[in-house]
C-alpha positions in Angstrom: 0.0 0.0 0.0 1.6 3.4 -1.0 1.9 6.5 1.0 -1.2 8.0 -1.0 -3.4 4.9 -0.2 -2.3 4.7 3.2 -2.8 8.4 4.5 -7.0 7.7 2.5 -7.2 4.8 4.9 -6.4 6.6 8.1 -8.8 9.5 7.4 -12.0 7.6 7.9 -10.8 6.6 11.2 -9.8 10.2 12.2 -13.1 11.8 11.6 -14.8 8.7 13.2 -12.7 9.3 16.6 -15.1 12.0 17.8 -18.2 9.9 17.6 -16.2 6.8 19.0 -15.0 8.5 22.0 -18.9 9.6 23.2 -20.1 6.0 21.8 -21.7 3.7 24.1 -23.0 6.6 26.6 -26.3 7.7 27.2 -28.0 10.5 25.4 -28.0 13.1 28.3 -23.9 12.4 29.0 -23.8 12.8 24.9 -25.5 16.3 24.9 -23.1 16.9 28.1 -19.8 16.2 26.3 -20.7 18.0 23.1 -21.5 21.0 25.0 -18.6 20.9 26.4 -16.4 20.7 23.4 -18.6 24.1 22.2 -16.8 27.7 23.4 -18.3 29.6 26.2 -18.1 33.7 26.4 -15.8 34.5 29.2 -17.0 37.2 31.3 -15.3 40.5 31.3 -13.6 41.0 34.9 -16.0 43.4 35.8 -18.9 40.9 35.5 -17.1 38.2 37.4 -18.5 38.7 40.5 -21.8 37.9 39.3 -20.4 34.8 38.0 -22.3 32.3 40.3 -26.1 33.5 38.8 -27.8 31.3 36.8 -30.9 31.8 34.7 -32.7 29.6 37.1 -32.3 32.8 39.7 -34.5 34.9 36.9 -36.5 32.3 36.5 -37.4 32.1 40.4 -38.1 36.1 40.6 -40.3 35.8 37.5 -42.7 33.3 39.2 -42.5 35.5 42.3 -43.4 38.5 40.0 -46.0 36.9 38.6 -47.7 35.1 41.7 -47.9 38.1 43.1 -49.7 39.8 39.8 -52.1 36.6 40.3 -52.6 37.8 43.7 -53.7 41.2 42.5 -56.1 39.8 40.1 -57.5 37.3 42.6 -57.9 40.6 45.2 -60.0 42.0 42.1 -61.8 39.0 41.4 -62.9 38.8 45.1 -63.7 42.6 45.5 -61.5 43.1 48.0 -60.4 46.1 46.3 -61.1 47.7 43.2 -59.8 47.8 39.5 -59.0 52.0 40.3 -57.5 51.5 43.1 -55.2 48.7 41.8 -54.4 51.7 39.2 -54.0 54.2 41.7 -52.0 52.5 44.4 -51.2 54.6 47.3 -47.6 55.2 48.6 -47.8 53.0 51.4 -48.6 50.3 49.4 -46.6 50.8 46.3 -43.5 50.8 49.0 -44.4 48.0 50.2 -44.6 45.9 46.7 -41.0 47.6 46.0 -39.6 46.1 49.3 -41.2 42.6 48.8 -39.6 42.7 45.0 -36.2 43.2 46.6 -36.5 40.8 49.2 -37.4 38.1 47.2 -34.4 38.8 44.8 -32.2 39.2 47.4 -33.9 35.8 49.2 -33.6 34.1 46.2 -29.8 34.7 45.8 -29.2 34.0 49.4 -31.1 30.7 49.4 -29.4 29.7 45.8 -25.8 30.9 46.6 -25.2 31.4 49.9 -24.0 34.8 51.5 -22.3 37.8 49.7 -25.6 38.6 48.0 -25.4 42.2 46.9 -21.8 41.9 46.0 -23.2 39.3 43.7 -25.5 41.6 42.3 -22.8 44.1 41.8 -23.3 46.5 44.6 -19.6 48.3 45.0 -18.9 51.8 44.9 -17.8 52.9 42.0 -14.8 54.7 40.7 -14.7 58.5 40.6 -14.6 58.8 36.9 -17.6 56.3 36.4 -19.6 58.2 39.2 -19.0 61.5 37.5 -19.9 59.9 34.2 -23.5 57.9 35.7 -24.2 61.5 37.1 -23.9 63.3 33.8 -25.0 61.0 31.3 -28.3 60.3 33.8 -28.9 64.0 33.3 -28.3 64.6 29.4 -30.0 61.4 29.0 -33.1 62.7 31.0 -33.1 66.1 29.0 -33.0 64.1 26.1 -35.4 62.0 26.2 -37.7 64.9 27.9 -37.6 66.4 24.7 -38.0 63.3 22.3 -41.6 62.6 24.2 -44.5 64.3 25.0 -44.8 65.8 29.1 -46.5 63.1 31.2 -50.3 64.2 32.5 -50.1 62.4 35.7 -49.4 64.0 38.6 -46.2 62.8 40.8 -46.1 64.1 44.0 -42.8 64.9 45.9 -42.3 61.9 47.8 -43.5 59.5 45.5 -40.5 61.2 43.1 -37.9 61.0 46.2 -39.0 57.4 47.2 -39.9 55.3 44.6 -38.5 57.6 41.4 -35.6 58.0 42.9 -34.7 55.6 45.1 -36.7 52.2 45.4 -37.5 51.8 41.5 -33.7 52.6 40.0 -32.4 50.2 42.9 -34.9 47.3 42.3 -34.6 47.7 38.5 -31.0 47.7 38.1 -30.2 45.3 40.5 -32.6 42.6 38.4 -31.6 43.9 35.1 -28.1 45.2 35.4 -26.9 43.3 38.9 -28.4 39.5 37.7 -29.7 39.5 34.3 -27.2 41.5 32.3 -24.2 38.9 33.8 -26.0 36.1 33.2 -27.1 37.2 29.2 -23.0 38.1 29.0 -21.9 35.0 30.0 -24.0 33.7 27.1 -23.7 36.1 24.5 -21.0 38.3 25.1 -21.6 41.5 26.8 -22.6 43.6 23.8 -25.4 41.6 22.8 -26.1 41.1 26.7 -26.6 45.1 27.2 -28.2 45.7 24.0 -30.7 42.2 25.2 -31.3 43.3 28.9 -32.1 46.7 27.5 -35.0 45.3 25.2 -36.1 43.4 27.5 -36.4 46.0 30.4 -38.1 48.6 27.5 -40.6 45.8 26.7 -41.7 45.5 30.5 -42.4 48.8 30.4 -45.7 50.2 30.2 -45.3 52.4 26.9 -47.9 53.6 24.4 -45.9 54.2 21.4 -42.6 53.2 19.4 -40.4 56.6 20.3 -41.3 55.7 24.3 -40.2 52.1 23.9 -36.7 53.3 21.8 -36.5 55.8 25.0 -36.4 53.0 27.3 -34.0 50.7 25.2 -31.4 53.7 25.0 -31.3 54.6 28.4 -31.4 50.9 29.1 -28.4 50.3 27.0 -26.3 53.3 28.6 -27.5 51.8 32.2 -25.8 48.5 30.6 -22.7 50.1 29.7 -22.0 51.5 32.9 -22.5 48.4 34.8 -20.0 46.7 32.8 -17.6 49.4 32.7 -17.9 50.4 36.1 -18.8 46.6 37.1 -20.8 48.4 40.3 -24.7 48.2 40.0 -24.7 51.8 42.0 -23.2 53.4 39.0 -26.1 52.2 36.7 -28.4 52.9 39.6 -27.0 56.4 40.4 -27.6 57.2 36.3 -31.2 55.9 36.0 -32.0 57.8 39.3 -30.4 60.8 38.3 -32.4 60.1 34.4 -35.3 59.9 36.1 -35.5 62.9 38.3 -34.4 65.0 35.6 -37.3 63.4 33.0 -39.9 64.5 35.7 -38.5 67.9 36.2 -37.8 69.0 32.4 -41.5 67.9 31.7 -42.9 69.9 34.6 -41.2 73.5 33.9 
């Protein structure tokens, strides 16, 4: 047999060594070791504390999300309170729904992964140069926007603009979308498509009655992204979207 011949013969018995060396195993150890063999996106360091979350976390807060939805509609159902005031909840109570949002989060880290919760979710403070930058991109983003959209007709009182505007809605949102989400998508996708995904996904859970709102909310989602993972600290992107939203509600009130 010549060299030719020879080197024909082996090749069959090349390409066949993959399929011989997962032969003989069960299906699910199959799919195992060809997943294995397929490249994963490594994380950039400033998502690596986050590294631990797992979709099954967002799945978890989804079904607490949406049991307690059920419970609202049940509450309706029953008439233990009304349609209008579901629509028109008071402070109290929309407090209260804020806090029980980030304690389920928070509880279903700690239960999942142990300790070192929020440094999981990426709360650190962030460097002087990112702080400066969530400050004034929050602001030109707010101005921006303000003038992209029509003014708001609802009314927002002072403390509902201080407590919930500005302080329990940017840190319940960013620590779901930016703190566990966004790492999560990353390690998947690669952070670019990661922001630009998190950022559809937060417009879309928005509620927005036109296109130009819902391209509002997947810009300023995407610079929230950014910031997290250049600043990797969740406070940055929280510190932007608090300072975005203030400055929406005051541009559209003067």
């Amino acid at each position: 047999m010549n060299a030719k011949t020879k080197q024909a013969a082996d090749s069959p018995s090349r390409a066949a060594t993959p399929a011989a060396e997962i032969e003989g195993v069960s299906g699910s150890e199959r799919a195992k070791v060809v997943l294995e063999k397929r490249p994963r996106q490594t994380l950039p360091s400033t998502l690596e504390g986050s590294a631990a979350l797992s979709y099954a976390d967002i799945g978890f807060f989804f079904v607490f999300v949406f049991f307690l939805a059920m419970m609202f509609r049940i509450g309706v159902h029953l008439h233990g309170f009304s349609q209008t005031r579901l629509d028109n909840l008071t402070l109290p109570f929309q407090i209260t729904i804020s806090l029980s949002l980030i304690g389920s989060l928070y509880a279903i880290i700690r239960l999942r992964h142990g300790r070192g919760v929020w440094k999981r979710l990426g709360w650190s403070w962030p460097a002087r140069f990112h702080l400066v930058a969530a400050l004034v991109a929050g602001i030109g983003l707010g101005i921006g926007v303000a003038h992209a959209t029509t003014p708001t007709i609802h009314v927002i009182h002072l403390w509902n603009l201080i407590l919930l505007d500005g302080l329990l809605g940017p840190v319940i949102e960013e620590s779901f979308f930016r703190g566990c989400l966004l790492p999560v998508v990353a390690r998947t996708t690669g952070p670019t498509i990661g922001i630009a995904a998190t950022a559809v996904l937060f417009a879309t859970l928005h509620p927005i009655s036109t296109f130009v709102q819902w391209l509002c909310f997947v810009s300023t989602g995407t610079a929230f992204g950014w910031i997290r993972v250049k600043s990797g600290s969740t406070a940055a992107s929280t510190l932007m979207h608090a300072m975005y939203n203030v400055t929406l509600f005051l541009c559209q009130s003067l």
